[in-house]
NUDREN-80371 format. One record per atom (N, C-alpha, C): residue in one letter; x, y, z. Coordinates in steps of 0.001 Angstrom, whole numbers, padded with zeros to 6 digits, always signed. Layout:
N
AXYZ
...
// end
This chain:
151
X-025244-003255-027695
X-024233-003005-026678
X-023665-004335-026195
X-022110-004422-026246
X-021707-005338-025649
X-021763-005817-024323
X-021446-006815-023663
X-021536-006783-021998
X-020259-007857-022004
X-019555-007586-021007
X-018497-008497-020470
X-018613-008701-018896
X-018316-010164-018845
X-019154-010909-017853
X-017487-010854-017173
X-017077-010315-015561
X-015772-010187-015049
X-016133-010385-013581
X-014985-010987-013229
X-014644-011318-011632
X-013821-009915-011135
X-014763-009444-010065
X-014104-008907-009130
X-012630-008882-008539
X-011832-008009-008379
X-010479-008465-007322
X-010513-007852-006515
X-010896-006407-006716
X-010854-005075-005686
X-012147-004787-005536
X-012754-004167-004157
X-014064-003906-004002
X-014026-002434-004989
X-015064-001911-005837
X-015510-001030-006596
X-016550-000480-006200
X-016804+000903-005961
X-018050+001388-005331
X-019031+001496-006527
X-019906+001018-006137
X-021099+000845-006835
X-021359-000630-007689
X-020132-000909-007626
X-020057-002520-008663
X-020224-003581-007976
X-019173-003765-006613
X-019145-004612-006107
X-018430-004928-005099
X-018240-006037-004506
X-017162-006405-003748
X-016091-007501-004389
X-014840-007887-004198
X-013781-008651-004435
X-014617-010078-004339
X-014462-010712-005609
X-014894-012220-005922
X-016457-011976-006137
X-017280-011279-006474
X-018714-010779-007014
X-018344-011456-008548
X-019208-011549-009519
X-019209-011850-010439
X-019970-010878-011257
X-019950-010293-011770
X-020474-008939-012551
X-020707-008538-013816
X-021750-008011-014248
X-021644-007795-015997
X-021568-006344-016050
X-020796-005736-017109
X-020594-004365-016984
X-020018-004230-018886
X-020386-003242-018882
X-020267-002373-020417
X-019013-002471-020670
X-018883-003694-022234
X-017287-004217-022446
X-016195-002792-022417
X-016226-001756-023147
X-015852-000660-022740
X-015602-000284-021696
X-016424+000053-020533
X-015988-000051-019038
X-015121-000707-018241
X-015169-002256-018994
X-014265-003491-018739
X-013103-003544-019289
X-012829-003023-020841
X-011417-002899-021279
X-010840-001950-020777
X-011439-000582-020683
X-010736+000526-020407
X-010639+000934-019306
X-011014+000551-018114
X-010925+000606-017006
X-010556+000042-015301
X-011817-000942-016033
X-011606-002131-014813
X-009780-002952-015024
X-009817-003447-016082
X-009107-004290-016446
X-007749-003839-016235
X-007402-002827-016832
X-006290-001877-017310
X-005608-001903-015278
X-006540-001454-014989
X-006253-001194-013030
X-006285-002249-012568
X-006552-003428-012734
X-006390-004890-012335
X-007296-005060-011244
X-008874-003797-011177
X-010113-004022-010305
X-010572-005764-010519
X-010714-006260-011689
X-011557-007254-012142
X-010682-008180-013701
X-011391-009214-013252
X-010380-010110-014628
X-011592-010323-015050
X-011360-011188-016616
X-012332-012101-017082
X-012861-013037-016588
X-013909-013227-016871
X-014957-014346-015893
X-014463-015801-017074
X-013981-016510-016846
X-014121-017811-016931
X-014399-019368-016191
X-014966-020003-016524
X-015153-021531-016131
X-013901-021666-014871
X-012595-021581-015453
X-011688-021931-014212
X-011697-021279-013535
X-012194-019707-013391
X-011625-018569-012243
X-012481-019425-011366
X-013244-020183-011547
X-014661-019904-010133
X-014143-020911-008778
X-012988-021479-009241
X-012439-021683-007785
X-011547-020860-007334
X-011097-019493-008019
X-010189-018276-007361
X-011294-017073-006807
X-012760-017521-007611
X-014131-016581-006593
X-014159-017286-005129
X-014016-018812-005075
X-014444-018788-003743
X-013162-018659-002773
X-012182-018461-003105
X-010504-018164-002626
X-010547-016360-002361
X-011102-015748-003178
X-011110-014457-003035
X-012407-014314-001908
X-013479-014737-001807
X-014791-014354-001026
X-014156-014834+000393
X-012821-015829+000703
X-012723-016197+002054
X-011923-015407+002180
X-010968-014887+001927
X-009814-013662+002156
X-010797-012949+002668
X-011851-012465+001925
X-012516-011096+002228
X-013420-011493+003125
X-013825-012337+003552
X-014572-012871+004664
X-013781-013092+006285
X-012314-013132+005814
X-011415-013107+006896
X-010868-011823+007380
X-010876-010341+006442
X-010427-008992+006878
X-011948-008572+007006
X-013154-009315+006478
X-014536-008155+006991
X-014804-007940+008377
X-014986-006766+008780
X-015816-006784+010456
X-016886-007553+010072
X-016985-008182+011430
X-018315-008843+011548
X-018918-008561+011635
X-019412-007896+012661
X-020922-007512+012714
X-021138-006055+012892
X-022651-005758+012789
X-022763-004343+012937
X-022658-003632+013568
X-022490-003924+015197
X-022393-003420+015969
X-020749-003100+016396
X-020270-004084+016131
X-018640-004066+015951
X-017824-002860+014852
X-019015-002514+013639
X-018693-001260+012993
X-018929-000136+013375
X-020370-000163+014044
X-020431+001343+014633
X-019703+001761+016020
X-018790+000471+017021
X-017877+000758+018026
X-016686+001804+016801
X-016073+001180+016016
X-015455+001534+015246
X-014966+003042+014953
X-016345+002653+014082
X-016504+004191+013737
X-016742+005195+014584
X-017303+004644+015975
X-017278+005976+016933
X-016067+006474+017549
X-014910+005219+017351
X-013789+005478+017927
X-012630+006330+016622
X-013202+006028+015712
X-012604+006541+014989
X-012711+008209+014197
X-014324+008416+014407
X-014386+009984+014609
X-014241+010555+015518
X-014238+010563+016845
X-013454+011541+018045
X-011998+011738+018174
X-011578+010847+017438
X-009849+011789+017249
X-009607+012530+015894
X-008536+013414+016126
X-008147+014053+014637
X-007215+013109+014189
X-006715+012763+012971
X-005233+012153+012757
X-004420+012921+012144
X-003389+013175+012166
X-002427+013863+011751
X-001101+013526+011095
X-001231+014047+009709
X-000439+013296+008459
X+000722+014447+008263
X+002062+014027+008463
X+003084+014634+007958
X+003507+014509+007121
X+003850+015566+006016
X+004270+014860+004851
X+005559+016408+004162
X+006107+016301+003305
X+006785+017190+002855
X+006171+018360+002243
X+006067+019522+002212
X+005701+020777+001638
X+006832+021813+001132
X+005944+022459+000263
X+007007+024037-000074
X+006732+024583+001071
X+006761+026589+000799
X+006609+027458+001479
X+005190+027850+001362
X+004347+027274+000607
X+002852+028164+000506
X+002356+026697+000932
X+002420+025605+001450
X+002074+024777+001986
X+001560+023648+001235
X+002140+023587-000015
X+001491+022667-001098
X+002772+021760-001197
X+001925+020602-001413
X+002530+019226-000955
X+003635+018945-001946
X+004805+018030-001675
X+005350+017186-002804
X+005249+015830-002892
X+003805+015740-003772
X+003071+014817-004168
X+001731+015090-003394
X+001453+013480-002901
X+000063+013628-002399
X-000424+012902-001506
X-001120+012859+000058
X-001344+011915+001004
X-002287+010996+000449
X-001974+009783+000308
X-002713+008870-000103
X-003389+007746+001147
X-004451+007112+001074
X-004831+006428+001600
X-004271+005329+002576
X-002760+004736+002075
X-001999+004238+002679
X-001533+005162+003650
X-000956+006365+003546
X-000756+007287+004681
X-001419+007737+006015
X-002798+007689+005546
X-003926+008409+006451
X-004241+006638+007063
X-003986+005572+006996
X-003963+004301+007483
X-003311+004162+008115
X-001831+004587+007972
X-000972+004561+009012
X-001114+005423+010204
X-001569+006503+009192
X-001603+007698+010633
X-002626+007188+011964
X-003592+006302+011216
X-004904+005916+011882
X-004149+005187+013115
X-003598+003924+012825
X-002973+003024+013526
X-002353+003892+014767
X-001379+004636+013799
X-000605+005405+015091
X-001362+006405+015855
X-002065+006610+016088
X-002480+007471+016488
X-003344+006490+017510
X-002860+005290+017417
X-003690+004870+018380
X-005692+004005+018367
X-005894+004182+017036
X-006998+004029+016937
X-007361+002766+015584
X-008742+001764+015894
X-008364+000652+015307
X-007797+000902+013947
X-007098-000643+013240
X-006731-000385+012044
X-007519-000333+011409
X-007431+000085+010095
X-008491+000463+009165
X-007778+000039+008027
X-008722-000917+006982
X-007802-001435+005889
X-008278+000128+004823
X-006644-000116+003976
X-006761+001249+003473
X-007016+000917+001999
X-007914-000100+001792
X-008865-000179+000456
X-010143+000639+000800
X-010253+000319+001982
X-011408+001157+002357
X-011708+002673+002673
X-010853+003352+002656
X-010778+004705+002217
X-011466+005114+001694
X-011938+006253+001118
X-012373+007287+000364
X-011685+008137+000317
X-011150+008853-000810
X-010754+010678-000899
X-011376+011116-001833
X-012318+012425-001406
X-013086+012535-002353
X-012574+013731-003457
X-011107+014558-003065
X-010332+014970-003837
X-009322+014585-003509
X-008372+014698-004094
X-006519+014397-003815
X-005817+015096-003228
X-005174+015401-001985
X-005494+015697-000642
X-003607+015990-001055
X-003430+017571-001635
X-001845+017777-002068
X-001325+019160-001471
X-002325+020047-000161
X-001940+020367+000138
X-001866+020659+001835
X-001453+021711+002722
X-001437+021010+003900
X-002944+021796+004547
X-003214+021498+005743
X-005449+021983+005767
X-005477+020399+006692
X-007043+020942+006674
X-007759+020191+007315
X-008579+019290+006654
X-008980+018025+005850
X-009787+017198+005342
X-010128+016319+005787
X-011700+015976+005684
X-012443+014630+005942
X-012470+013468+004701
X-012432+012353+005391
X-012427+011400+004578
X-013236+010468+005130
X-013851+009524+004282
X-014669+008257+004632
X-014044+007356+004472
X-014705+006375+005827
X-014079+004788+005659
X-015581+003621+005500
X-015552+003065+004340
X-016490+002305+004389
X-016194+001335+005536
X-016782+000774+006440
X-016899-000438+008153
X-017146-001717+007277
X-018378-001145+006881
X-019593-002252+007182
X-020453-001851+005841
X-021539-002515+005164
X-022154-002254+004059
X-023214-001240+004689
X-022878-001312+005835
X-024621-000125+006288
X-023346+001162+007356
X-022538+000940+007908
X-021494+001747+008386
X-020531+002497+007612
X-020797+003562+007650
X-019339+004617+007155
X-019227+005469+008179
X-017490+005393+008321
X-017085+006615+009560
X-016543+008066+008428
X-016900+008959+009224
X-015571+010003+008786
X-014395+010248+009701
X-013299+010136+008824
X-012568+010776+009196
X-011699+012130+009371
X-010978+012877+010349
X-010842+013927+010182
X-009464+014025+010078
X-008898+015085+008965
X-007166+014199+008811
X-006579+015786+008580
X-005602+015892+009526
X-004834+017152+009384
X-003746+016898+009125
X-003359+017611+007998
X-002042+017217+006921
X-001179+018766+007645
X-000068+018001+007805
X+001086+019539+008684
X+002497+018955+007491
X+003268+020545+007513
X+004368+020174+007193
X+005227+019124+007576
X+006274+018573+007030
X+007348+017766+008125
X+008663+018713+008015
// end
């Protein structure tokens, strides 16, 4: 089995975080990572764009833990509410994506939430009630509760 040795760009659940250095199944790495622009090739020169990427992400991380679970408590006692276009049986045209339910967050009054950090754990295309997760913190996840209405 091959292995290809790749730099992080985007945090990946289960792989890593942005600027990690990682070995993963060359297959996994051509056909996936790569293709989505999660992770590049690991070379000799990237390793001064690892420590350029680890301070970015050291500059949008919450700090501390306690600062995630304020967060997240403020962020599960409201509903948010996503408008978006529908037919008549209430099914979407297209689909609320993570950038959406980020905005809604903001507006609604409640902290920002970077919307890499999302979760949808299906693709959220029609209108209802769905929860979603926000990874905080490596030990913090909030849910969120997101009500999608016609516009």
């Amino acid at each position: 089995m091959a292995v290809s040795k790749l730099i992080l760009t985007h945090e990946v659940t289960g792989l890593g975080e942005p600027g990690d250095v990682v070995e993963v199944k060359s297959g996994y790495a051509r056909n996936y990572l790569i293709p989505r622009n999660l992770a590049t090739p690991w070379t000799k020169g990237f390793e001064s764009q690892v420590a350029a990427i680890r301070k970015a992400r050291k500059s949008r991380e919450i700090a501390t833990l306690d600062e995630a679970k304020a967060i997240a408590a403020a962020l599960g006692e409201n509903a948010v509410v996503v408008t978006a276009k529908s037919g008549e049986s209430g099914r979407l045209f297209g689909a609320v994506t993570t950038s959406d339910i980020a905005a809604a967050v903001t507006a609604a009054g409640a902290p920002a939430v970077d919307k890499r950090k999302i979760e949808i754990a299906q693709p959220i295309k029609s209108t209802g009630e769905y929860t979603v997760s926000v990874r905080l913190h490596p030990e913090v996840s909030a849910k969120i509760n997101v009500k999608v209405v016609s516009a």
